[in-house]
C-alpha positions as CSV (number, residue, x, y, z in Angstrom):
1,X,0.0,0.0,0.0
2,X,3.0,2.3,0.8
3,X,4.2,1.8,-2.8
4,X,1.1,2.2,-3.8
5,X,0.9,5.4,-2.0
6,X,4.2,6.8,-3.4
7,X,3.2,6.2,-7.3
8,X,-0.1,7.8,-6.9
9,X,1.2,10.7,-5.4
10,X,4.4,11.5,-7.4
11,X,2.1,10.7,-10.5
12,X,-0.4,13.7,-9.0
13,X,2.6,15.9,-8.0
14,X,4.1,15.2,-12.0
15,X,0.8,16.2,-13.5
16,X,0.5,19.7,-10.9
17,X,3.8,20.4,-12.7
18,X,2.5,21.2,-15.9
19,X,-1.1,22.8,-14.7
20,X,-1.3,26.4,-13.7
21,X,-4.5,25.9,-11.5
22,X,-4.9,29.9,-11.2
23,X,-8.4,31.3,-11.6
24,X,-7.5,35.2,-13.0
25,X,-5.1,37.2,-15.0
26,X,-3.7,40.6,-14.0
27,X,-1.0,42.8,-15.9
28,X,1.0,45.7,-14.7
29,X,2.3,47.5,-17.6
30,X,5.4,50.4,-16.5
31,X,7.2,52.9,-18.7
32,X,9.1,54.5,-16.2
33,X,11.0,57.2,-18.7
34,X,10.5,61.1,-19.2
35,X,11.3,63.1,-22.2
36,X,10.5,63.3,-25.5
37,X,13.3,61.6,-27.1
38,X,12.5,58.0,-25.0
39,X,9.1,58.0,-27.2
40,X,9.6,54.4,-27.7
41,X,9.8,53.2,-24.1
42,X,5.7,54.5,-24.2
43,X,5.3,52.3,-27.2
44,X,6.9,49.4,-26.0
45,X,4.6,50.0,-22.9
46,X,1.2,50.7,-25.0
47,X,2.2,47.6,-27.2
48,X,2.2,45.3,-24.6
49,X,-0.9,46.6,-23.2
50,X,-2.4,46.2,-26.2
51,X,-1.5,42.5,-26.5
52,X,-2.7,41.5,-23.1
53,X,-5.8,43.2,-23.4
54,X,-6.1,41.5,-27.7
55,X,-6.0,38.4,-25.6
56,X,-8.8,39.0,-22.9
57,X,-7.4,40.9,-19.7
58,X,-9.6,43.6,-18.8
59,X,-8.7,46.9,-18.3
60,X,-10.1,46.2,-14.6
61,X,-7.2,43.8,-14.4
62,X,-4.4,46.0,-16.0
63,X,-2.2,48.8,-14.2
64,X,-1.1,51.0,-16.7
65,X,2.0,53.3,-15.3
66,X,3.1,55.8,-18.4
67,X,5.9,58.2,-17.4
68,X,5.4,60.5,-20.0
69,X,2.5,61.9,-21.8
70,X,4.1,61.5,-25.2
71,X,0.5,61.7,-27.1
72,X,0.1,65.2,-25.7
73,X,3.7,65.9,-25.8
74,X,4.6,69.5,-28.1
75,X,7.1,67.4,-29.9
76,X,4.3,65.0,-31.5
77,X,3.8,65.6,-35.0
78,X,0.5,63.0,-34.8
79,X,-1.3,64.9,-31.8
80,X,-2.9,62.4,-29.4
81,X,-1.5,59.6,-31.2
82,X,1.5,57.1,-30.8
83,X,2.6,54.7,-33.3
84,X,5.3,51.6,-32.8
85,X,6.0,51.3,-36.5
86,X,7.5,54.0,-39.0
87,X,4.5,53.3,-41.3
88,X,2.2,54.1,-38.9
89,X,-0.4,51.3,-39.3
90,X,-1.5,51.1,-35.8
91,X,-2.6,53.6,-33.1
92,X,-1.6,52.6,-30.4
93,X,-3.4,55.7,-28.1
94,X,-7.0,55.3,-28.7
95,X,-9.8,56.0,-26.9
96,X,-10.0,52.6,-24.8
97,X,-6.5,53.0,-23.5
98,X,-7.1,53.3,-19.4
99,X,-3.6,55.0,-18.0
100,X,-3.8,54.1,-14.0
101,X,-1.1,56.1,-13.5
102,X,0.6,59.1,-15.3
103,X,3.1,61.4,-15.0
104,X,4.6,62.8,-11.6
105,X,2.3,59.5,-10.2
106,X,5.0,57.1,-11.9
107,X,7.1,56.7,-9.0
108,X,9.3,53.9,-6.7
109,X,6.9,54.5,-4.1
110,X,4.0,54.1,-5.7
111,X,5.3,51.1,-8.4
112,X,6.2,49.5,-5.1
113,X,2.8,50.1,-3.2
114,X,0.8,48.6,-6.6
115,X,2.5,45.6,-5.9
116,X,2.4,45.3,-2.0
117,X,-1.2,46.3,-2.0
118,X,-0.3,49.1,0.7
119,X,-2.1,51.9,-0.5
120,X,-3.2,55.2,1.0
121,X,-7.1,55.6,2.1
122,X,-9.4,56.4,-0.1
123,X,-7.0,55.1,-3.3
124,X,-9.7,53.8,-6.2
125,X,-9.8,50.9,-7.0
126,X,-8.3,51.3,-10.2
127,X,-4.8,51.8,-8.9
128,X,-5.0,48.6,-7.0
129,X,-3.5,45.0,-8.2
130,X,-6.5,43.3,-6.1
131,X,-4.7,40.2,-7.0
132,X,-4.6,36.9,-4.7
133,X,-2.9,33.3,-4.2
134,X,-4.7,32.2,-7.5
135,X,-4.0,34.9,-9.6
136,X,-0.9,34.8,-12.8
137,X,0.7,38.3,-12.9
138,X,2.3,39.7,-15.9
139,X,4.6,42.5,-15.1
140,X,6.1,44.4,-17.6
141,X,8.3,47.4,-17.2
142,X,10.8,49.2,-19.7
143,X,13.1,52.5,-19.7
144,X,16.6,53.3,-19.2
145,X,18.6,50.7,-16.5
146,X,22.1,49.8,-15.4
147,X,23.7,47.1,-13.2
148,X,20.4,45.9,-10.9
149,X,18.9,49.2,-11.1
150,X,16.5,50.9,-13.5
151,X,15.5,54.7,-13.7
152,X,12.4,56.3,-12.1
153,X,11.4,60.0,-13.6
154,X,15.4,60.2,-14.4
155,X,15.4,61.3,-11.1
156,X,15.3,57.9,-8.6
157,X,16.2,53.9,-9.1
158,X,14.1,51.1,-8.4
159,X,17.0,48.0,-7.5
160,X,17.1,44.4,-8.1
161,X,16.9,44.1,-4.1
162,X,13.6,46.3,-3.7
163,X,11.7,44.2,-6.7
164,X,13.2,40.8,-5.0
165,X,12.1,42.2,-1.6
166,X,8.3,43.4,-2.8
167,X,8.0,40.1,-4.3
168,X,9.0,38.2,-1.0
169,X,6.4,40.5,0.7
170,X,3.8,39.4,-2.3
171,X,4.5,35.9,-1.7
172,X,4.1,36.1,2.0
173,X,0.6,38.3,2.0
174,X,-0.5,35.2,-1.0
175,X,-1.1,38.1,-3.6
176,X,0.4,35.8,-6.5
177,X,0.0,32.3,-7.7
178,X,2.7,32.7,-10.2
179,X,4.3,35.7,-11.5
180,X,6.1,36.5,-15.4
181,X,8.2,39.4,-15.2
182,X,9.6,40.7,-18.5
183,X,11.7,44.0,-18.8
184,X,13.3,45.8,-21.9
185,X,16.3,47.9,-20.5
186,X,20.3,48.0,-21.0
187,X,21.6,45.2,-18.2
188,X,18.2,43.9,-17.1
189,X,18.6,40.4,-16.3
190,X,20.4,42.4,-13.5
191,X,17.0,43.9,-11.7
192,X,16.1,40.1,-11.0
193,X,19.4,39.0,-9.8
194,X,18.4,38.7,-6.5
195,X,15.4,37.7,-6.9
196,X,14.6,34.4,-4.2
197,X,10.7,33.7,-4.3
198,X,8.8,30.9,-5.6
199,X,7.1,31.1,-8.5
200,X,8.4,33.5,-10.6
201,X,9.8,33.4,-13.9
202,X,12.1,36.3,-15.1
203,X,13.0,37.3,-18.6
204,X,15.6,40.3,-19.5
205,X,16.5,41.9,-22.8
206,X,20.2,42.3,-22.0
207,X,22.8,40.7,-19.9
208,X,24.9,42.5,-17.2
209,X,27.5,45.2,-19.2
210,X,25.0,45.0,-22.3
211,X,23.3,47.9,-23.8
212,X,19.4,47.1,-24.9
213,X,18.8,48.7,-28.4
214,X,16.0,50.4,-30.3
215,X,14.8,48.7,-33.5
216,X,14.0,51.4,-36.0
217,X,12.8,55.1,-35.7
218,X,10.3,57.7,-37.7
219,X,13.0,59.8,-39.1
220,X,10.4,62.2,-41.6
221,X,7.9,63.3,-38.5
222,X,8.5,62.0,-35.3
223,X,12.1,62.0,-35.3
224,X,12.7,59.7,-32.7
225,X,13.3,56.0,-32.6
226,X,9.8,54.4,-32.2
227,X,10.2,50.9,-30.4
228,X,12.8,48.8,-28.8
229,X,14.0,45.6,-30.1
230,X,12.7,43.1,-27.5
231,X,9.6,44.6,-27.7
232,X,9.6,44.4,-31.1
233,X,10.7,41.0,-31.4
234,X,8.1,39.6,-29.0
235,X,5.4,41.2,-31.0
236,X,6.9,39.3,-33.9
237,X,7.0,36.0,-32.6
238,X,2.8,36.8,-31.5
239,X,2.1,38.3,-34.6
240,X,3.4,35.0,-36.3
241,X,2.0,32.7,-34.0
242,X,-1.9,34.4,-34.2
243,X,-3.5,31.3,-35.6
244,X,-2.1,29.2,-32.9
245,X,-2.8,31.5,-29.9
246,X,-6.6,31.9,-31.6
247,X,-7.2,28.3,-32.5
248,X,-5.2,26.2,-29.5
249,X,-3.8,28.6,-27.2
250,X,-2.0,25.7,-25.0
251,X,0.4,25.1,-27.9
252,X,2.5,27.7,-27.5
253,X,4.5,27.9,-24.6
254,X,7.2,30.2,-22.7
255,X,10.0,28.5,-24.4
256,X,9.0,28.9,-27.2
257,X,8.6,32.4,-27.0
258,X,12.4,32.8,-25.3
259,X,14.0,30.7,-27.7
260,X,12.9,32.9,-30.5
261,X,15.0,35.9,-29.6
262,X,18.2,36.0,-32.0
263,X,21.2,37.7,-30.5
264,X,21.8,38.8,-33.8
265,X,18.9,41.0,-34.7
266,X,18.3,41.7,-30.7
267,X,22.1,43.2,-30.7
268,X,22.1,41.7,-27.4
269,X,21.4,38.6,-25.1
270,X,18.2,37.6,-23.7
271,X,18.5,36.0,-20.3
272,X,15.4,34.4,-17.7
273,X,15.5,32.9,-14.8
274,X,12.5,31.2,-13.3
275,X,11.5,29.4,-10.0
276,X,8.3,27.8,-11.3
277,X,7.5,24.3,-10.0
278,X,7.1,23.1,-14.0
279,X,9.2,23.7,-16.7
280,X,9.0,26.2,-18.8
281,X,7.9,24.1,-22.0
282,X,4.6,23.0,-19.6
283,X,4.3,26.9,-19.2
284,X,1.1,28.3,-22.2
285,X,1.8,32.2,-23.0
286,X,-1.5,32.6,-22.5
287,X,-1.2,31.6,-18.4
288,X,0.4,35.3,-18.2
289,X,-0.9,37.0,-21.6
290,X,-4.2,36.2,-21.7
291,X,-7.1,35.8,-19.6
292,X,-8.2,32.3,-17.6
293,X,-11.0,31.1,-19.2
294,X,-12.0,26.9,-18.6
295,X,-12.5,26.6,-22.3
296,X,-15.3,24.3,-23.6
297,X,-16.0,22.8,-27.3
298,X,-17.2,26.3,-29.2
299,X,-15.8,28.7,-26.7
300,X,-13.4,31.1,-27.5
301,X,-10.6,31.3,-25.5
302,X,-9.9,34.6,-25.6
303,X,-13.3,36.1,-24.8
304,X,-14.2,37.5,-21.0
305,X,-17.7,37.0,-20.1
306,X,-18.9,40.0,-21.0
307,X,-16.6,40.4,-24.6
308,X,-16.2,38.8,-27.3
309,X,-13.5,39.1,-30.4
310,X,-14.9,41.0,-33.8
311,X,-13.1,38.5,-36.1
312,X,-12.3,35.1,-36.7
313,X,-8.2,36.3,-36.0
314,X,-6.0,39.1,-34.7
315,X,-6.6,40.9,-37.6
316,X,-3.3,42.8,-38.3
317,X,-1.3,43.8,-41.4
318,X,2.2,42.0,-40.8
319,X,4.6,40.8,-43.6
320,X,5.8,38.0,-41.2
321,X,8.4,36.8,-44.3
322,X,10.4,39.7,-44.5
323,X,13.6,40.1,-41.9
324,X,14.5,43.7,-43.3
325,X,14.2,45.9,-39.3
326,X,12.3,48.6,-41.6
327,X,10.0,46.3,-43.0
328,X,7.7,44.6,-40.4
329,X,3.8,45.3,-40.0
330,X,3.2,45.6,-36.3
331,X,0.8,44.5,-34.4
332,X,-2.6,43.4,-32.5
333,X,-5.5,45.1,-33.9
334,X,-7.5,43.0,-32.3
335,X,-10.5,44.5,-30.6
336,X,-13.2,43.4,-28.5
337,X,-17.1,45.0,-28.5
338,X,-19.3,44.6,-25.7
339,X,-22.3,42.0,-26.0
340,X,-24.2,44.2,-23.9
C-alpha cells in the first residue's frame, strides 16, 4: 500500500507540474522614462498593453503606469497619437487605453505600493493589483537601467533588491499564484538578480555590461526611434503565432517564445530565470498573456464574459516573411465589442 501510496502521489505531484490551476489574469504595464526623445519606451509600454488586453485581460485587471504623456507631448507631429511602427499602421493611443497612473504618479513609491497592495485611504480601485494566491501576474516594465537598477522619472532607481524584496512581501501576503516578469532595459537580467521567491519566472533583454537597443525610428515626422528591439521581437513571434494562440492557445509555450529571440537581430542577449515548479515548455503564453477562461468545445478562449472578439483572428497587417528591421507590419488590432 505504501508503494502504492508513493506512485499515486508522485504521478499527482508530476501532472500539478505542468497545470497552472490559477483562476484570474492581471497585468502591470510600466514605462518609467520622461522626455521626448525615450518616445519608444511608451510604445513598448502601449504595445504590450495592447496584447494583453487582444488576448482577454480587462482593463479592470491592468495597471497601466506611463511616465510620459508622449501623445500630448509638443514634440508630437500625430497629436494624441502614438505609433510603434514608422509606417504608422496602428494607433496605439486610442480612446479605450485606461492610464492608472501618469506622470509625476510614476514613481518607486508608488510602483512599489501597486505591488504590495499598501495603498493610502481612499486610493480607487483602479490603482489597485486586487490580485490573490490564485491569480498569474504579468509584469512588464521598460526605460533606461544599469547594473540591478532601473531609472524612475530620471530622477530615482528602483533595485534588483527592492523588486526581489516586494516580491517576497507578495509571496508572504498570497497576492500571486505565479508571476512573469519581463523588462526591456540596458543590463536587465540584473534587476532580478536577487530575486529568491517561488514562482516567478524572469526574462531580460540584456545581460549584465549589455546595452538594450531600439529597433528602427520615424526619421520624416517624429524624429525619434519608435520601439525597442525586444519589444519588437516579442510582438513578432505573436504576430506570427496568431493562428495558434486563436485556434489552441495551450500550444505555445514560454519557451517557445524565449528561444525565438536571435542575439543577432536583438544586438544583445536575452537571459530568464525562473522558480516555477514546471518547466518552462509546460508553461502556455497565455497563463500570463491572456485571460483564464475553462474553455469548452465552441468557446473562444480569448473572450471575457462580457466580450467577445470582432473576427475570426488578430486581424493585423504584418509581412511576417520579411527580416529587413524597416520592414515589419506591427501589431494586435484585435478589438473586443461589448455583448451588452
Amino acid at each position: 500500500w505504501l508503494f502504492i501510496l508513493l506512485i499515486t502521489t508522485s504521478t499527482r505531484n508530476s501532472l500539478c507540474a505542468g497545470t497552472s490551476r490559477h483562476t484570474n489574469n492581471w497585468a502591470v504595464i510600466v514605462d518609467t522614462s520622461v522626455f521626448w526623445f525615450n518616445y519608444r519606451h511608451v510604445a513598448n509600454a502601449l504595445s504590450m498593453y495592447r496584447v494583453v488586453k487582444s488576448l482577454g485581460i480587462p482593463d479592470s485587471q491592468i495597471i497601466l503606469m506611463l511616465a510620459e504623456d508622449i501623445p500630448c507631448n509638443d514634440r508630437n507631429f500625430y497629436k494624441g497619437e502614438v505609433f510603434n511602427n514608422a509606417k504608422r499602421n496602428l494607433e496605439l493611443y486610442g480612446e479605450d487605453v485606461e492610464v492608472d497612473y501618469r506622470g509625476s504618479e510614476v514613481t518607486v513609491e508608488n510602483f512599489l505600493r501597486v505591488l504590495s497592495g499598501r495603498h493610502p485611504a481612499g486610493t480607487p480601485a483602479s490603482k489597485r493589483l486586487d490580485t490573490d494566491e490564485s491569480s498569474n501576474l504579468f509584469i512588464f516594465m521598460t526605460g533606461h537601467g544599469g547594473d540591478e537598477f532601473l531609472k524612475f522619472q530620471d530622477s530615482e532607481e528602483l533595485t534588483s533588491t527592492d523588486l526581489a524584496d516586494a516580491f517576497e512581501h507578495m509571496y508572504e501576503k498570497k497576492r500571486y499564484k505565479e508571476v512573469l516578469f519581463a523588462i526591456d532595459t540596458c543590463q536587465a537580467c540584473t534587476l532580478f538578480k536577487q530575486f529568491y521567491s517561488p514562482g516567478i519566472v524572469a526574462i531580460g533583454s540584456s545581460q549584465k555590461d549589455e546595452n538594450s537597443y531600439s529597433h528602427h525610428g520615424d526619421h520624416e515626422h517624429l524624429g525619434v526611434s519608435v520601439i525597442d528591439r525586444f519589444t519588437y521581437f516579442t510582438l513578432e513571434f505573436l504576430e506570427r503565432n496568431k493562428e495558434k494562440l486563436i485556434k489552441d492557445s495551450g500550444s505555445l509555450t514560454l519557451q517557445d517564445l524565449f528561444q525565438y529571440y536571435n542575439p543577432v537581430k536583438l544586438h544583445s542577449h536575452v537571459g530568464w530565470n525562473s522558480t516555477l515548479t514546471r518547466p518552462l515548455n509546460k508553461v502556455p503564453l497565455t497563463d500570463f498573456f491572456g485571460s483564464f477562461l475553462q474553455v469548452k468545445t465552441g468557446i473562444s478562449p480569448f473572450a471575457p464574459d462580457v466580450m467577445e472578439p470582432n473576427t475570426a483572428s488578430l486581424n493585423v497587417d504584418v509581412d511576417v516573411d520579411v527580416d529587413e528591421d524597416y520592414e515589419a507590419e506591427l501589431f494586435s488590432n484585435y478589438i473586443y465589442r461589448p455583448t451588452f
